[in-house]
N, CA, C and O atoms as a Maestro MAE file, in Angstrom:
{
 s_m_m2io_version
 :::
 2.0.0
}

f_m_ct {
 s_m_title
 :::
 protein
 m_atom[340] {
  # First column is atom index #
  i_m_mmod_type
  r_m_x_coord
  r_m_y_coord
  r_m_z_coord
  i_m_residue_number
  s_m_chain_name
  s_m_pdb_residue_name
  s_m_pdb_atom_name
  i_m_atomic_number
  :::
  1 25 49.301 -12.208 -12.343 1 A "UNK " " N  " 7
  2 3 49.056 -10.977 -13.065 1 A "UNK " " CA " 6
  3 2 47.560 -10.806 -13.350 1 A "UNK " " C  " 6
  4 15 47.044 -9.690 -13.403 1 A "UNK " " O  " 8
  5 25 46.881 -11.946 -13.532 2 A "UNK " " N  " 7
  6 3 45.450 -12.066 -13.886 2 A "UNK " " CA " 6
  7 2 44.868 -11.417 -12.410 2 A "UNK " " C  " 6
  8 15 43.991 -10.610 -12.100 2 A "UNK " " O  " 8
  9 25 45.367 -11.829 -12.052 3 A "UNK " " N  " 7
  10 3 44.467 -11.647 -10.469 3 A "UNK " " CA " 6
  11 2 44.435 -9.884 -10.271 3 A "UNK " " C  " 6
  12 15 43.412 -9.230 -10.069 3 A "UNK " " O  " 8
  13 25 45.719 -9.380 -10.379 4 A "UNK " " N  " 7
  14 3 45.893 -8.656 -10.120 4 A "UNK " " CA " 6
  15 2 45.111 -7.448 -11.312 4 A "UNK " " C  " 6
  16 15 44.584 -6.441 -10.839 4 A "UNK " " O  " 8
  17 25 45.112 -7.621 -12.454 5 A "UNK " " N  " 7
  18 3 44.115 -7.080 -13.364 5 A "UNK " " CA " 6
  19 2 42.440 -6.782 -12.838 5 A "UNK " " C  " 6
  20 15 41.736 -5.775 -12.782 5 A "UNK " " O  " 8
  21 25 42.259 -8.152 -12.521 6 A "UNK " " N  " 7
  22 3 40.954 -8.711 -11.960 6 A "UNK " " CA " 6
  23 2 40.616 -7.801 -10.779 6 A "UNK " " C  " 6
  24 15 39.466 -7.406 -10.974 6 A "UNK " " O  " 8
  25 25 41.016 -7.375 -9.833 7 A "UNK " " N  " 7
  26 3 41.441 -6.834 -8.285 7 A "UNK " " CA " 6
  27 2 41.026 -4.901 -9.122 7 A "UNK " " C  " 6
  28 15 40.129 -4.140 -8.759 7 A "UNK " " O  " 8
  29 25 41.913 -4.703 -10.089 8 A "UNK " " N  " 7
  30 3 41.818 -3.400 -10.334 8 A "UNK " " CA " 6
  31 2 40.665 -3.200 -10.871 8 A "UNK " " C  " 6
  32 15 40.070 -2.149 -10.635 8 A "UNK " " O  " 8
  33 25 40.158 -4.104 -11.641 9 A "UNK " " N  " 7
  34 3 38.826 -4.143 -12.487 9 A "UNK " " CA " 6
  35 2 37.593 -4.067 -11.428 9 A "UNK " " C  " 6
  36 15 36.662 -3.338 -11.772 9 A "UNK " " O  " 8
  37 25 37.494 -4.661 -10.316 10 A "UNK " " N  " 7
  38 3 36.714 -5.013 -9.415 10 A "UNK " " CA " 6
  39 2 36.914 -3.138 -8.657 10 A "UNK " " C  " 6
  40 15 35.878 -2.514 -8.426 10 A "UNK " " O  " 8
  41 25 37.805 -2.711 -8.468 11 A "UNK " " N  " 7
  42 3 37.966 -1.627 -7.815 11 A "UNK " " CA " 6
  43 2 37.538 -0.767 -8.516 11 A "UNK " " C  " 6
  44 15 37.076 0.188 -7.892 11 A "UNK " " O  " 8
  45 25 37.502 -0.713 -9.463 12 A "UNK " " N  " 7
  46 3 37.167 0.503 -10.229 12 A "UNK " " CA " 6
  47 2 35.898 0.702 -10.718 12 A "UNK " " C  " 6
  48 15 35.428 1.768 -11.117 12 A "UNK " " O  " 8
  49 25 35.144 -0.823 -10.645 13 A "UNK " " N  " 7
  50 3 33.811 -0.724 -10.386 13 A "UNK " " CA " 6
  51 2 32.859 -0.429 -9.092 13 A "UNK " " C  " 6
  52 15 31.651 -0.197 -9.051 13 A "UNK " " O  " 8
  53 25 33.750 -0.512 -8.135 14 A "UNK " " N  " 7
  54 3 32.981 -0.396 -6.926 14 A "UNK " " CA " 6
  55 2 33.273 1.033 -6.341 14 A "UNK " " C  " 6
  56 15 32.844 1.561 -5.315 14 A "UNK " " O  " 8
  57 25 34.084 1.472 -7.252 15 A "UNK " " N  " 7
  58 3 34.567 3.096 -6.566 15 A "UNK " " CA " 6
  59 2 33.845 4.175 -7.628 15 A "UNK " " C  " 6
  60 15 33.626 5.384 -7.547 15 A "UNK " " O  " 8
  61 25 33.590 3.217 -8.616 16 A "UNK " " N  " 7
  62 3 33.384 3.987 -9.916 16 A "UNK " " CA " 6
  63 2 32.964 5.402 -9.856 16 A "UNK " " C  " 6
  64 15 33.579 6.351 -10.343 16 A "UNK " " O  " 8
  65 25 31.054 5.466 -8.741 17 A "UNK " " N  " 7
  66 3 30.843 5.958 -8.751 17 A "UNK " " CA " 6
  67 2 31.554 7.690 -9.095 17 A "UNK " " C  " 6
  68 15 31.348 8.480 -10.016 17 A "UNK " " O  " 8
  69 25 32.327 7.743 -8.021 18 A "UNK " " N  " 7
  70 3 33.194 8.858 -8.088 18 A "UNK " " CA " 6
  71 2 33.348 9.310 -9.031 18 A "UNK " " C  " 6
  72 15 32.538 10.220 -9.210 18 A "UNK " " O  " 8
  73 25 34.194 9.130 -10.046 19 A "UNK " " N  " 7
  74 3 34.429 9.346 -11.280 19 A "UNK " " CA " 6
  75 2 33.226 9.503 -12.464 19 A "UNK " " C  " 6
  76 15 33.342 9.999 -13.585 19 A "UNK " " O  " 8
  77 25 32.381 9.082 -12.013 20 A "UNK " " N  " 7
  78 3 31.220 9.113 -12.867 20 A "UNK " " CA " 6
  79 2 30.451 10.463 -12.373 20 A "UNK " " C  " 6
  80 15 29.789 11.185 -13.118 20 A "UNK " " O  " 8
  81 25 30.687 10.697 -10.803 21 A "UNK " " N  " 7
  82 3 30.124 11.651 -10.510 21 A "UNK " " CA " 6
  83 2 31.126 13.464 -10.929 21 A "UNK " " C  " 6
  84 15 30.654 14.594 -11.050 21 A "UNK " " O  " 8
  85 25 32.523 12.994 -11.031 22 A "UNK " " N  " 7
  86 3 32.905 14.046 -11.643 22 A "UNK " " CA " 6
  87 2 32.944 14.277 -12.969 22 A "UNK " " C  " 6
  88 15 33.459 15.236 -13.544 22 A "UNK " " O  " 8
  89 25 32.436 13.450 -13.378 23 A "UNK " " N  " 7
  90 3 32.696 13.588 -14.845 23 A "UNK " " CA " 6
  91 2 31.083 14.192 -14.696 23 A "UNK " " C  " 6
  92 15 31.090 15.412 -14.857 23 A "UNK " " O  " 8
  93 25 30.136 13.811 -14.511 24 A "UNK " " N  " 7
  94 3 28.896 14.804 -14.436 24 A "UNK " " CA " 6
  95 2 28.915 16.144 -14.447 24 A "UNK " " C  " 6
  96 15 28.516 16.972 -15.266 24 A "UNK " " O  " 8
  97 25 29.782 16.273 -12.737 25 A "UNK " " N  " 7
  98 3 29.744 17.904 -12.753 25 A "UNK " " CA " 6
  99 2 30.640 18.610 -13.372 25 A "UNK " " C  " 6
  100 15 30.672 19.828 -13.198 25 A "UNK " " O  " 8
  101 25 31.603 17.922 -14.276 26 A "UNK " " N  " 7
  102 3 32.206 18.599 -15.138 26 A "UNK " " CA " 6
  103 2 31.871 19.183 -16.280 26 A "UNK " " C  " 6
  104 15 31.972 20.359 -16.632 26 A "UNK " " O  " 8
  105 25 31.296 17.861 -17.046 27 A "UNK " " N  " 7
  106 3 30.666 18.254 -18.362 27 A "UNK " " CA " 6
  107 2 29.144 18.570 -17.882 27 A "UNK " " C  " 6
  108 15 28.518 18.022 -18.789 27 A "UNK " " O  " 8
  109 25 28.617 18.869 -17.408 28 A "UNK " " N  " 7
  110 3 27.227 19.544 -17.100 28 A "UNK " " CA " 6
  111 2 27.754 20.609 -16.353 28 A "UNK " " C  " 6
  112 15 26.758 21.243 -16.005 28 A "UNK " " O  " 8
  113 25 28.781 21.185 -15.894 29 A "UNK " " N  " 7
  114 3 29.130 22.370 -15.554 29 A "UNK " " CA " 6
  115 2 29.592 23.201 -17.050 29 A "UNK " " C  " 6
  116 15 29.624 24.409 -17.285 29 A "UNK " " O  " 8
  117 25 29.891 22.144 -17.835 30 A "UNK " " N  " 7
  118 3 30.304 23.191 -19.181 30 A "UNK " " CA " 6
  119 2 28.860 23.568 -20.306 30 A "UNK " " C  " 6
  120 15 28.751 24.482 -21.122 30 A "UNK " " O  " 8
  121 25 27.785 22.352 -19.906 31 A "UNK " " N  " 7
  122 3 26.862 22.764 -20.845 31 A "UNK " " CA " 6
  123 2 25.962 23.948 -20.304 31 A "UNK " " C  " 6
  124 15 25.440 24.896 -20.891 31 A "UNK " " O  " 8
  125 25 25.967 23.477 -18.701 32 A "UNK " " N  " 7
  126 3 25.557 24.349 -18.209 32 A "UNK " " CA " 6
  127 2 25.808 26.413 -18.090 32 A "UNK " " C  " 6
  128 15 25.167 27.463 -18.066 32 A "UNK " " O  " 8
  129 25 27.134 25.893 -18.054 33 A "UNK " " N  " 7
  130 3 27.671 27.648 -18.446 33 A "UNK " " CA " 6
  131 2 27.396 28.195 -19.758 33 A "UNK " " C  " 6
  132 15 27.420 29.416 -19.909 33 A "UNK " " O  " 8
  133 25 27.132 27.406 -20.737 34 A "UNK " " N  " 7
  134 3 26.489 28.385 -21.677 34 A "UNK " " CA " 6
  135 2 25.186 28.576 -21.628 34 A "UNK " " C  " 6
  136 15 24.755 29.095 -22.657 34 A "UNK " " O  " 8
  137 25 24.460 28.370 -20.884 35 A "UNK " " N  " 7
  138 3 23.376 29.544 -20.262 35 A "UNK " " CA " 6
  139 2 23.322 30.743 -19.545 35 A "UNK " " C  " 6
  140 15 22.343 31.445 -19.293 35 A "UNK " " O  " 8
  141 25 24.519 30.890 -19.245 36 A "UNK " " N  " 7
  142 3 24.712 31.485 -18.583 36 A "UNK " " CA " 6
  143 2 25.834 32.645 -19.213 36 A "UNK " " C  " 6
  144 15 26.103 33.669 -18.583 36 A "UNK " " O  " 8
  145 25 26.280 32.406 -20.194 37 A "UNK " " N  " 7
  146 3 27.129 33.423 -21.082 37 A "UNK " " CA " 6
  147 2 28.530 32.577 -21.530 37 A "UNK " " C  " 6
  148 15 29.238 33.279 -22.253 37 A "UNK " " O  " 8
  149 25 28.984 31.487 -21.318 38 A "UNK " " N  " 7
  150 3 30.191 31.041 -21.047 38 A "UNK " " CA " 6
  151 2 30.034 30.934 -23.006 38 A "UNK " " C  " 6
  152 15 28.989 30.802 -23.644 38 A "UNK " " O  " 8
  153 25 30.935 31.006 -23.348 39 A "UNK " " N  " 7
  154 3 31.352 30.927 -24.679 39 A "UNK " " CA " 6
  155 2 32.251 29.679 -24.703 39 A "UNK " " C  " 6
  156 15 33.440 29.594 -24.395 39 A "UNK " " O  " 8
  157 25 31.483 28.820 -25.100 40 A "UNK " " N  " 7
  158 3 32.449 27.402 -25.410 40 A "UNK " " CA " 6
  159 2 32.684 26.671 -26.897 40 A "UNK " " C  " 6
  160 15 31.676 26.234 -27.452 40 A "UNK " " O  " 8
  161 25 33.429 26.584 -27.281 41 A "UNK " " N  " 7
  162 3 33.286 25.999 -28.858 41 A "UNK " " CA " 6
  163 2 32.652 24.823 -29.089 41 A "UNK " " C  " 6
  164 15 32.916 23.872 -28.353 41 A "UNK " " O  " 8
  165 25 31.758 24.687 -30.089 42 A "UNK " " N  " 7
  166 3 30.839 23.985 -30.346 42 A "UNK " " CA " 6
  167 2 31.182 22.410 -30.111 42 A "UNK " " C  " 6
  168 15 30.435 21.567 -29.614 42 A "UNK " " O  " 8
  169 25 32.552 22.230 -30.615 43 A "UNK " " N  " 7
  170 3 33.454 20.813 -30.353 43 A "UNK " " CA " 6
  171 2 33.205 20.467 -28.338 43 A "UNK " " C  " 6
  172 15 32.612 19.582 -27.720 43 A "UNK " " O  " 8
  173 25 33.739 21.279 -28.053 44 A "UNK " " N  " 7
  174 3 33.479 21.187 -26.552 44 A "UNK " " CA " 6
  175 2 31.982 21.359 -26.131 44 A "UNK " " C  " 6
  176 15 31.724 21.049 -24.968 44 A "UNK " " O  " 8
  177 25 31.395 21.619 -26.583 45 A "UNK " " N  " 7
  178 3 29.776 21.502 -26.238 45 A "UNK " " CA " 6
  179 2 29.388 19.852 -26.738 45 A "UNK " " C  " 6
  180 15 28.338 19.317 -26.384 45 A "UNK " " O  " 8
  181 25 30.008 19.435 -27.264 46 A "UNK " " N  " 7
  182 3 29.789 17.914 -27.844 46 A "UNK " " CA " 6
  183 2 30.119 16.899 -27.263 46 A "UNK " " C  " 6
  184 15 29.435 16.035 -26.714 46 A "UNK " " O  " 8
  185 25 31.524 17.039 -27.424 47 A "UNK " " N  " 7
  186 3 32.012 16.164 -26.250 47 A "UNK " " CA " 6
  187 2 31.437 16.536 -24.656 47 A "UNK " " C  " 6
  188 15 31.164 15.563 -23.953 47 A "UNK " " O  " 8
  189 25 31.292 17.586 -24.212 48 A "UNK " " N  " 7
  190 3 30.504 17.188 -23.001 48 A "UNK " " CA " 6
  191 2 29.181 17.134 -22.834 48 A "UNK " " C  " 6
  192 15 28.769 17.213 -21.677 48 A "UNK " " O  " 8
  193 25 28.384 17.015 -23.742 49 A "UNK " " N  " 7
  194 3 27.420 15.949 -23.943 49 A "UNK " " CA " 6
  195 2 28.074 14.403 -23.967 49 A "UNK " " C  " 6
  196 15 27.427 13.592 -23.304 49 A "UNK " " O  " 8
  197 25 28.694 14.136 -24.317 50 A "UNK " " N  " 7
  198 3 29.473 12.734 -24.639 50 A "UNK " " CA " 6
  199 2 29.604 12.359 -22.857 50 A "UNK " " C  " 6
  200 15 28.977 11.568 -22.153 50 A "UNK " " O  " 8
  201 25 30.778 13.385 -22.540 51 A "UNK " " N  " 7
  202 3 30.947 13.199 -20.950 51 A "UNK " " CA " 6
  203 2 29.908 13.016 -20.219 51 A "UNK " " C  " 6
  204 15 30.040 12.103 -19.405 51 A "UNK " " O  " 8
  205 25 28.459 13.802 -20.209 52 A "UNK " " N  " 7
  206 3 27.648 13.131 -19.035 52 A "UNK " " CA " 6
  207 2 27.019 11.789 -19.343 52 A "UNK " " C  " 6
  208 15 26.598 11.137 -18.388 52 A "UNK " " O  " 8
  209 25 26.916 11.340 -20.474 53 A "UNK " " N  " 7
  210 3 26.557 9.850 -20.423 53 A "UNK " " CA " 6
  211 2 27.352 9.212 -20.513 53 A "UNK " " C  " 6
  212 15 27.059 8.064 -20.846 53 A "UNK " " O  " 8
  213 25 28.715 9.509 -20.300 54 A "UNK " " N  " 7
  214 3 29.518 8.504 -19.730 54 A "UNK " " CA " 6
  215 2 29.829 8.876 -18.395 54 A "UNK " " C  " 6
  216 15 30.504 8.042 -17.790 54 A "UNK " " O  " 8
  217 25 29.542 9.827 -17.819 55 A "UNK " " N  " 7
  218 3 29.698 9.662 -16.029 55 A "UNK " " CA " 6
  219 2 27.947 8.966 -15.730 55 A "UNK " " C  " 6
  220 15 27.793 8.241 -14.748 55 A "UNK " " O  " 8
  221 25 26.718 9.279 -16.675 56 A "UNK " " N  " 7
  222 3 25.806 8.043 -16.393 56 A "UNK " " CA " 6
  223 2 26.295 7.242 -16.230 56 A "UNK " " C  " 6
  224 15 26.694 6.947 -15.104 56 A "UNK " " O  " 8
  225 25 26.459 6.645 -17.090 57 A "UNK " " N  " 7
  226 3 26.463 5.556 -17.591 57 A "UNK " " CA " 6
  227 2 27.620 4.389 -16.282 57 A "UNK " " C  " 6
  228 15 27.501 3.176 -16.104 57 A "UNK " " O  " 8
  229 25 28.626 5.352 -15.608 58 A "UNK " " N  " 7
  230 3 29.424 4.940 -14.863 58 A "UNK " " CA " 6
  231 2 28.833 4.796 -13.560 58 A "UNK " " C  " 6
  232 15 29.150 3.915 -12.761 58 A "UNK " " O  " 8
  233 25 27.974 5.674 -13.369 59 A "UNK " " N  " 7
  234 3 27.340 5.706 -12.309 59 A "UNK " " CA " 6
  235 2 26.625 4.396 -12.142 59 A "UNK " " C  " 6
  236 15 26.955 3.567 -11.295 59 A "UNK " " O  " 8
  237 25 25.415 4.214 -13.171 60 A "UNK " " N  " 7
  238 3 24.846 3.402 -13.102 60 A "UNK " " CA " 6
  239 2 25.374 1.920 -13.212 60 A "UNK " " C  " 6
  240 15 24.600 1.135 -12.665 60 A "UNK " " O  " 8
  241 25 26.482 1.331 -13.770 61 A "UNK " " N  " 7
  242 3 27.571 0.639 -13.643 61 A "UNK " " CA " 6
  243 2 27.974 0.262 -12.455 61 A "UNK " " C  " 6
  244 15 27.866 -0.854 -11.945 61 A "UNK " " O  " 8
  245 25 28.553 1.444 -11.919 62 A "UNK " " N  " 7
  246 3 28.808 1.212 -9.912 62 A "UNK " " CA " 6
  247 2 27.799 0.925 -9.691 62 A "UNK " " C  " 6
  248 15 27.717 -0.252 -9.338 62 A "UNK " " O  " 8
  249 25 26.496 1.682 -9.733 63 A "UNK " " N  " 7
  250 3 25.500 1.060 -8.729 63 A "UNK " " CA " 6
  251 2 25.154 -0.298 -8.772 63 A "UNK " " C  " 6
  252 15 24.899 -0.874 -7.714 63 A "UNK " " O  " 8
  253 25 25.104 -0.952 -9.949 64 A "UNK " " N  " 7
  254 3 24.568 -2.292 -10.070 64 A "UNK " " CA " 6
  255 2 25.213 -3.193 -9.426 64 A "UNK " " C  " 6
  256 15 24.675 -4.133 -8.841 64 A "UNK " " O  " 8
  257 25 27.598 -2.768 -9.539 65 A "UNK " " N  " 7
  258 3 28.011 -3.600 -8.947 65 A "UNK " " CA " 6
  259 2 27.683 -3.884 -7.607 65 A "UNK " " C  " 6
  260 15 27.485 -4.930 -6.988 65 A "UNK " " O  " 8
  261 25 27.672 -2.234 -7.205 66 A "UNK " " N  " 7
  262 3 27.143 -2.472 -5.502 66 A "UNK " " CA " 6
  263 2 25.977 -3.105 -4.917 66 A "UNK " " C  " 6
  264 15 26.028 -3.588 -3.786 66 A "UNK " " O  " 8
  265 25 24.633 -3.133 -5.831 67 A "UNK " " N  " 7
  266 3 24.150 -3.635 -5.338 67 A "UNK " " CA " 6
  267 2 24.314 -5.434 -5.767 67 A "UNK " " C  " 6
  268 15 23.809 -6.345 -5.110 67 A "UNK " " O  " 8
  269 25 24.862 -5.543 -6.593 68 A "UNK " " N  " 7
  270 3 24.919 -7.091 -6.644 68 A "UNK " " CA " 6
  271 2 25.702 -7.409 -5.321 68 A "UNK " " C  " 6
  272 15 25.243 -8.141 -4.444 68 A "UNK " " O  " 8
  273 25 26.918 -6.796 -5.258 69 A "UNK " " N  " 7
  274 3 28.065 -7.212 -4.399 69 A "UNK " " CA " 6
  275 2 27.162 -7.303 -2.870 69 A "UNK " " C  " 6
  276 15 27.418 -8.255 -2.133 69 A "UNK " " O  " 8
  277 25 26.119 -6.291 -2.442 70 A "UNK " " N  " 7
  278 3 25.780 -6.437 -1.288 70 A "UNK " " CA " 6
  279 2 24.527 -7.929 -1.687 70 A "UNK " " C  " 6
  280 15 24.317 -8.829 -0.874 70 A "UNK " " O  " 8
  281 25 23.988 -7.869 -2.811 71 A "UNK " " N  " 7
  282 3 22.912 -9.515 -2.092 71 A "UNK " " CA " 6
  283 2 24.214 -10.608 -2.127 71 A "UNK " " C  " 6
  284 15 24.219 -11.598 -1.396 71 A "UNK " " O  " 8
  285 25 25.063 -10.371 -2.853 72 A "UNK " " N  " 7
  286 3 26.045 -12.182 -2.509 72 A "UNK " " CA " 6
  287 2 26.076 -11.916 -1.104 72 A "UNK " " C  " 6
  288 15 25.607 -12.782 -0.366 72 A "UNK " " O  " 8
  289 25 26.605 -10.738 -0.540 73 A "UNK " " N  " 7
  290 3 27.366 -10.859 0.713 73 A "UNK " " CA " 6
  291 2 25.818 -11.197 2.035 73 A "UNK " " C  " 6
  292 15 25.954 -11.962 2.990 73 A "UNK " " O  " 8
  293 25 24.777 -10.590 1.799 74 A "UNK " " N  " 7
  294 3 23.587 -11.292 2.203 74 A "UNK " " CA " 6
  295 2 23.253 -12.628 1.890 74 A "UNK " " C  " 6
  296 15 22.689 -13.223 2.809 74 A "UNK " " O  " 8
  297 25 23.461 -13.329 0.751 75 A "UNK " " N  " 7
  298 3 23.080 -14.212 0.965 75 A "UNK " " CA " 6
  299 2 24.144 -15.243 1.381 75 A "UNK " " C  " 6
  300 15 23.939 -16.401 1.742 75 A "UNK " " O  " 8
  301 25 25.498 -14.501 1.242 76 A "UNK " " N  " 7
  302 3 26.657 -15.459 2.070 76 A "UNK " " CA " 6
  303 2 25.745 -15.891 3.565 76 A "UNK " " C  " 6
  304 15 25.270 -17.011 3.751 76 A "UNK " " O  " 8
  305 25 25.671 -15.093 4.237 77 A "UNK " " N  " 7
  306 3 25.332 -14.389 5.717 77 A "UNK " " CA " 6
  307 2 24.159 -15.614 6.052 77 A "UNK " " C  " 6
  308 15 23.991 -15.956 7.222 77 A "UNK " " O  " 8
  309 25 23.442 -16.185 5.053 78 A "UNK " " N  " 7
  310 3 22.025 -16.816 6.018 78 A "UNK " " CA " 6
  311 2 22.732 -17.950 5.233 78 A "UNK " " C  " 6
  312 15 22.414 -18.909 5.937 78 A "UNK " " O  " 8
  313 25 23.520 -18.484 4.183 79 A "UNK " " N  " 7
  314 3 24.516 -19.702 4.215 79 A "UNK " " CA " 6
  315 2 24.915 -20.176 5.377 79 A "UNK " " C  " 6
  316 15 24.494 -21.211 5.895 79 A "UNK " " O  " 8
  317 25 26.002 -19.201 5.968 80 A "UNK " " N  " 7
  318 3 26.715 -19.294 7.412 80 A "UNK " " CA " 6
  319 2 25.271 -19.609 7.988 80 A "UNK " " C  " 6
  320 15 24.618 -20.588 7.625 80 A "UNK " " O  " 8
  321 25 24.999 -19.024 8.577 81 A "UNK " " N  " 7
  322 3 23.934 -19.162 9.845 81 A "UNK " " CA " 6
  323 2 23.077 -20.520 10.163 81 A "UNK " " C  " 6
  324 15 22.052 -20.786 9.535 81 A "UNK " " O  " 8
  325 25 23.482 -21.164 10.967 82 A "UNK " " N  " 7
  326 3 22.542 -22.124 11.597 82 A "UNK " " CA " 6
  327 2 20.835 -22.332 11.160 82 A "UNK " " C  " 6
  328 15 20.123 -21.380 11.480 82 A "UNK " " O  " 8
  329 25 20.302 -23.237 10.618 83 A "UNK " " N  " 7
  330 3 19.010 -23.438 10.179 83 A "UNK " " CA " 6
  331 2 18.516 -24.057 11.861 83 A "UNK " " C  " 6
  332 15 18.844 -25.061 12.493 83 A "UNK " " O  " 8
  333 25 17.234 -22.464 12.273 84 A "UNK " " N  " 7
  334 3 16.787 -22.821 13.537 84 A "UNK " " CA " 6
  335 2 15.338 -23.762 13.663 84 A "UNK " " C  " 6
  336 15 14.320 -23.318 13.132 84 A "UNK " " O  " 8
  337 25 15.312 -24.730 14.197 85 A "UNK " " N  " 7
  338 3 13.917 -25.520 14.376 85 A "UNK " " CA " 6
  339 2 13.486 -25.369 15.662 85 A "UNK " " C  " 6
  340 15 12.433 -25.892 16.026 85 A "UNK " " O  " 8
  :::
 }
 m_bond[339] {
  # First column is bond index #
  i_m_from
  i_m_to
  i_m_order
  :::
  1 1 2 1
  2 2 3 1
  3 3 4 2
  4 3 5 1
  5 5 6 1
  6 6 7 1
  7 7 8 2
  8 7 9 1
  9 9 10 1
  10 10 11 1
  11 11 12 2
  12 11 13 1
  13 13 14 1
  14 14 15 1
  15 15 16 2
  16 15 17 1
  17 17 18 1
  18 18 19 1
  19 19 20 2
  20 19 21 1
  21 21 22 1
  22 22 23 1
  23 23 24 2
  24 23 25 1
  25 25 26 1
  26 26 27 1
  27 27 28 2
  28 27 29 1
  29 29 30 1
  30 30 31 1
  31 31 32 2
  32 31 33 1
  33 33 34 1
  34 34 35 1
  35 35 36 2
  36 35 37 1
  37 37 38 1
  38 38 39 1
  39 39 40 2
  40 39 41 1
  41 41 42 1
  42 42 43 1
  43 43 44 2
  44 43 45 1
  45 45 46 1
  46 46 47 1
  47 47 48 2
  48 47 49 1
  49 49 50 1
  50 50 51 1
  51 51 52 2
  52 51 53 1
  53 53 54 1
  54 54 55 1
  55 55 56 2
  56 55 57 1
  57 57 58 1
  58 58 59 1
  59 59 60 2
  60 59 61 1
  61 61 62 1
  62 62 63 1
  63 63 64 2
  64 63 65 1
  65 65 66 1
  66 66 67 1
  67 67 68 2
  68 67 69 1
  69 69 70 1
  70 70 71 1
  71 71 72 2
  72 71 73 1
  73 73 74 1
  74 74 75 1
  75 75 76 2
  76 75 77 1
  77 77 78 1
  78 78 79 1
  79 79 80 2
  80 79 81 1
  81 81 82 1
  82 82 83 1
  83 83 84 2
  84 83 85 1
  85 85 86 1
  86 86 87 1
  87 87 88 2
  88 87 89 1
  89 89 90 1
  90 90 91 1
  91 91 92 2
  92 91 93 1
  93 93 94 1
  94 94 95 1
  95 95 96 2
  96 95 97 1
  97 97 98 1
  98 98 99 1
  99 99 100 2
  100 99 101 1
  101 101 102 1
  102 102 103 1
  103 103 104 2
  104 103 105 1
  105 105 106 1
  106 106 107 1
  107 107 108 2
  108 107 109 1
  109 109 110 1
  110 110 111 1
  111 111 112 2
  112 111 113 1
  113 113 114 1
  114 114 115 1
  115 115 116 2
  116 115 117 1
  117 117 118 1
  118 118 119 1
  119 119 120 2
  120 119 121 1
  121 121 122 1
  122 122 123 1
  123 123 124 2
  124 123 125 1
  125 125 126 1
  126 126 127 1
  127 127 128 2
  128 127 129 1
  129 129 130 1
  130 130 131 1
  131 131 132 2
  132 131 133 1
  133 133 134 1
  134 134 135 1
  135 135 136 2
  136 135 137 1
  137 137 138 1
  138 138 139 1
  139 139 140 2
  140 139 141 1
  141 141 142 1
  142 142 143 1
  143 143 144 2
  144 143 145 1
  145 145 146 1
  146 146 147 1
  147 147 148 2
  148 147 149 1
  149 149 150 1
  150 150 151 1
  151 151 152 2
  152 151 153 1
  153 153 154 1
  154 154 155 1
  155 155 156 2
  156 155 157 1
  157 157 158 1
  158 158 159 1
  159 159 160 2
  160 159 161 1
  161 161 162 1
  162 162 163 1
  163 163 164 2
  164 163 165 1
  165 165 166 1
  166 166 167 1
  167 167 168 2
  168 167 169 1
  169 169 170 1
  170 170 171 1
  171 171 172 2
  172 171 173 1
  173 173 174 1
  174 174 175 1
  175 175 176 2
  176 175 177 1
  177 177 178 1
  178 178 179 1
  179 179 180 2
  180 179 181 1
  181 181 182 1
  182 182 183 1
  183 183 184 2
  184 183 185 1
  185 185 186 1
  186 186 187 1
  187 187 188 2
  188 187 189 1
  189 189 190 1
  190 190 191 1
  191 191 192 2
  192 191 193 1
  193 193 194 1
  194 194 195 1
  195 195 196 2
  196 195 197 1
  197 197 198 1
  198 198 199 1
  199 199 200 2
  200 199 201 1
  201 201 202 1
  202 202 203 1
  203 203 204 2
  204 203 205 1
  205 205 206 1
  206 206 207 1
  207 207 208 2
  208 207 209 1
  209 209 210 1
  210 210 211 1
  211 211 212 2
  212 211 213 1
  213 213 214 1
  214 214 215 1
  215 215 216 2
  216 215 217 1
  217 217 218 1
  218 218 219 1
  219 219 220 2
  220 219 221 1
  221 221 222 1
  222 222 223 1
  223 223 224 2
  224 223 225 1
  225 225 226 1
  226 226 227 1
  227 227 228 2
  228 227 229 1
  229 229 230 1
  230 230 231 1
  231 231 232 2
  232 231 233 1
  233 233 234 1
  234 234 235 1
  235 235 236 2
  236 235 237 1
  237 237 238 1
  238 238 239 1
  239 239 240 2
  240 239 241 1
  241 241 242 1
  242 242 243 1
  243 243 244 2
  244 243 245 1
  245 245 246 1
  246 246 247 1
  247 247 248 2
  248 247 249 1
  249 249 250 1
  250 250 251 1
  251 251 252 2
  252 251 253 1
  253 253 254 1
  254 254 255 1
  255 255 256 2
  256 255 257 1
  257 257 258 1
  258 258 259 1
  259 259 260 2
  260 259 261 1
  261 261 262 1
  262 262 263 1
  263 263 264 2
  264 263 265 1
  265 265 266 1
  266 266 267 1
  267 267 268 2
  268 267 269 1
  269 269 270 1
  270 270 271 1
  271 271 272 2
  272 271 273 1
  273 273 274 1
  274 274 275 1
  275 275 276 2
  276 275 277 1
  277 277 278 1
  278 278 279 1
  279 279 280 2
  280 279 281 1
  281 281 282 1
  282 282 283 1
  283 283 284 2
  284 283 285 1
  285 285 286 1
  286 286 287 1
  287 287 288 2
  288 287 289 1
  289 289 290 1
  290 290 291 1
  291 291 292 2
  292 291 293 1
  293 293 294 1
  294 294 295 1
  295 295 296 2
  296 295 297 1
  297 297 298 1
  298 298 299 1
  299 299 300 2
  300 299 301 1
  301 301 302 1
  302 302 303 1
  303 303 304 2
  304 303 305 1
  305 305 306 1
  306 306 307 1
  307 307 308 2
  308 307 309 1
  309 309 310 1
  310 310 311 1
  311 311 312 2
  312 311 313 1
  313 313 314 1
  314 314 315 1
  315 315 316 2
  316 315 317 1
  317 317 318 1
  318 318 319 1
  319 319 320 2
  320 319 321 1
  321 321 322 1
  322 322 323 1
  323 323 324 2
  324 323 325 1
  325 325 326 1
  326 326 327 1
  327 327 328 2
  328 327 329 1
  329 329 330 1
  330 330 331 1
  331 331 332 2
  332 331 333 1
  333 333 334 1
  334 334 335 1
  335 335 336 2
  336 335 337 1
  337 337 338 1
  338 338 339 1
  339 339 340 2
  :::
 }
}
């Protein structure tokens, strides 16, 4: 069961992005429309402020996993490999 927790946790960091990226254009599509005339209640102008730093914040999250995940898998790569003299 651990594993399997572990597996979803790992996925959801490496996909994250996505979700971080809709949650951006969501709530910056709502702050954004009240420049534009959109009448939104002040509660909802808050919380999506709330929402884009948490689709940051997700974003930046994925990215780190990804880039960690790609140096292990580089430095797996010159592990394997034959030391040439």
């Amino acid at each position: 069961m651990m594993e399997t927790a572990l597996g979803l946790l790992r996925l959801a960091l490496e996909r994250g992005w996505t979700l971080g990226l809709l949650f951006l254009l969501f709530f910056g599509g709502a702050q954004l429309g009240t420049h534009y005339g959109l009448q939104l209640p002040q509660t909802v102008l808050e919380w999506s402020g709330a929402g884009i730093l948490c689709g940051a914040a997700v974003i930046v999250v994925s990215a780190a996993v990804n880039i960690v995940a790609a140096i292990q898998r580089g430095l797996r790569r010159l592990q394997v490999r034959p030391s040439e003299n």
